[in-house]
matplotlib code that plots the C-alpha trace (Angstrom):
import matplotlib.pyplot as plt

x = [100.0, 99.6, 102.4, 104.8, 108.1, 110.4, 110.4, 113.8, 116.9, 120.3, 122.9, 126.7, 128.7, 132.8, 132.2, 129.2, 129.3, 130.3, 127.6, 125.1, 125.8, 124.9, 121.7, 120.1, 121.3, 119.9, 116.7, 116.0, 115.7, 117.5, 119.0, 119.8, 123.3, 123.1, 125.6, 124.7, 126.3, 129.3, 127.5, 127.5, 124.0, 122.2, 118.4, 116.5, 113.0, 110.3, 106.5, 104.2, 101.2, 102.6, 103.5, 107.0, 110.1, 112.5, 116.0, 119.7, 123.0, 125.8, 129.2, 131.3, 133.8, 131.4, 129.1, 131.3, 129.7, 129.3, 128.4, 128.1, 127.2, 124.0, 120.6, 119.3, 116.8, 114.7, 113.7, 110.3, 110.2, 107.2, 109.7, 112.7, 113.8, 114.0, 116.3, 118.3, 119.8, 121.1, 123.3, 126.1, 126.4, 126.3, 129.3, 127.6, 127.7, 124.6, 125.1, 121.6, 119.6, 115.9, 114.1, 110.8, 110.2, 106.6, 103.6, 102.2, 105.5, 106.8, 110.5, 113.6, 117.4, 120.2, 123.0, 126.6, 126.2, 129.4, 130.0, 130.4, 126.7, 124.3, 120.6, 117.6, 115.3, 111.4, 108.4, 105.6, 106.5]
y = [82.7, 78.9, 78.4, 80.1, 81.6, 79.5, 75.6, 74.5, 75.7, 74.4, 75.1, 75.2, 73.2, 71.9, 68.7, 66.8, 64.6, 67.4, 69.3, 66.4, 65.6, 69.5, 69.7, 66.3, 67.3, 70.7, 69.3, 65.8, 65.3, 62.4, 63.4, 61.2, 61.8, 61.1, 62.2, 63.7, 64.7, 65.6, 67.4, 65.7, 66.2, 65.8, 65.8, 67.6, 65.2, 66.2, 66.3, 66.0, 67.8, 70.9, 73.6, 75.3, 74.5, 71.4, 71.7, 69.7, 71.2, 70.7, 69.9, 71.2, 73.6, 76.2, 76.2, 78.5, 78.6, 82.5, 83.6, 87.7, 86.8, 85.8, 84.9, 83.7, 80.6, 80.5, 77.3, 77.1, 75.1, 75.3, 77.3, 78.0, 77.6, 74.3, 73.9, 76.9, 75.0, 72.2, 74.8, 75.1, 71.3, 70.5, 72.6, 76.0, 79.4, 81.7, 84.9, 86.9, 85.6, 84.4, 88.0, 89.0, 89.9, 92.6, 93.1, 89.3, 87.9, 85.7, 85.0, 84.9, 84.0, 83.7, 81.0, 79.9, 76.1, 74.2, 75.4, 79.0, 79.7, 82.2, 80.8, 81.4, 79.9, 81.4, 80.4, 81.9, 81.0]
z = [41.0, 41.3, 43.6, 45.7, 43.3, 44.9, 44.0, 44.7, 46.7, 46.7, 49.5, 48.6, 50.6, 50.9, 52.8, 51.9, 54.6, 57.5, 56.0, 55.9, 59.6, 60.7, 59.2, 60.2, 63.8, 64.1, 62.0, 63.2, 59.4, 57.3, 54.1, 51.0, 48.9, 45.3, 42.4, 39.0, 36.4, 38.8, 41.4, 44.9, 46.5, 49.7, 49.2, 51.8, 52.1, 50.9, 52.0, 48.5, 48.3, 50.8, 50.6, 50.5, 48.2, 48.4, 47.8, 48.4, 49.5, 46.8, 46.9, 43.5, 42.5, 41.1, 44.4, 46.9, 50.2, 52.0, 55.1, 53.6, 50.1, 48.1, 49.0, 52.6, 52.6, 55.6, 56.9, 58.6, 62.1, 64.2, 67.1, 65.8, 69.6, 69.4, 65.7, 67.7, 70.5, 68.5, 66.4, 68.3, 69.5, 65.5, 64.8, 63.7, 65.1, 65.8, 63.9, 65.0, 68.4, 68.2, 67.7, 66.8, 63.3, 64.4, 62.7, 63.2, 61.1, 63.7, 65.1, 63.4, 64.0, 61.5, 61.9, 60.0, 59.2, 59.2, 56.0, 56.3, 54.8, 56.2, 56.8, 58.7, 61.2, 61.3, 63.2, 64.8, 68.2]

ax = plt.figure().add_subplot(projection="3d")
ax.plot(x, y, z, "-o")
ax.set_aspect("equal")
plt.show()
């Protein structure tokens, strides 16, 4: 394989601006809204010439956020600790504590944005 399978990710979403407030709090990250072809979408940044997949949470009527449905994205932090306590004060909910994953894998913790939609935090601290 040239690259890892997944290159892009999108995250469904009701409120775009709700949404967009949630995760730059709980990732210190700024993200840009544009609209196309009647999707509403908040670009994640990106870091060229790295590794891992970008992706944008979207606001329309066919993108149905769910907490117990489809797939879970995990997003990488260097201790998910640290992306864990801002969760609650940015209007989520932590579904699954900071655990260790065994075997060398790391740590992981799933959380409900302010959406509804299930994610994941992993690191190796």
């Amino acid at each position: 394989m040239e690259s890892n399978m997944v290159g892009w990710f999108e995250i469904p979403v009701n409120d775009m601006e709700r949404a967009k407030k949630f995760y730059e709090e709980v990732f210190n990250v700024a993200i840009s809204i544009h609209e196309l072809d009647g999707l509403i979408m908040g670009w994640f940044p990106s870091a060229p010439g790295k590794s891992g997949a970008m992706g944008s949470l979207v606001q329309h009527s066919m993108y149905i956020p769910s907490d117990t449905k489809g797939p879970v994205l995990y997003f990488s932090c260097k201790d998910l600790s640290s992306e864990l306590d801002r969760v609650e004060g940015a209007g989520g909910a932590i579904l699954q504590p900071k655990k260790e994953i065994g075997e060398g894998h790391g740590f992981m913790a799933l959380i409900k944005d302010t959406e509804g939609n299930r994610i994941a935090l992993h690191s190796q601290k």
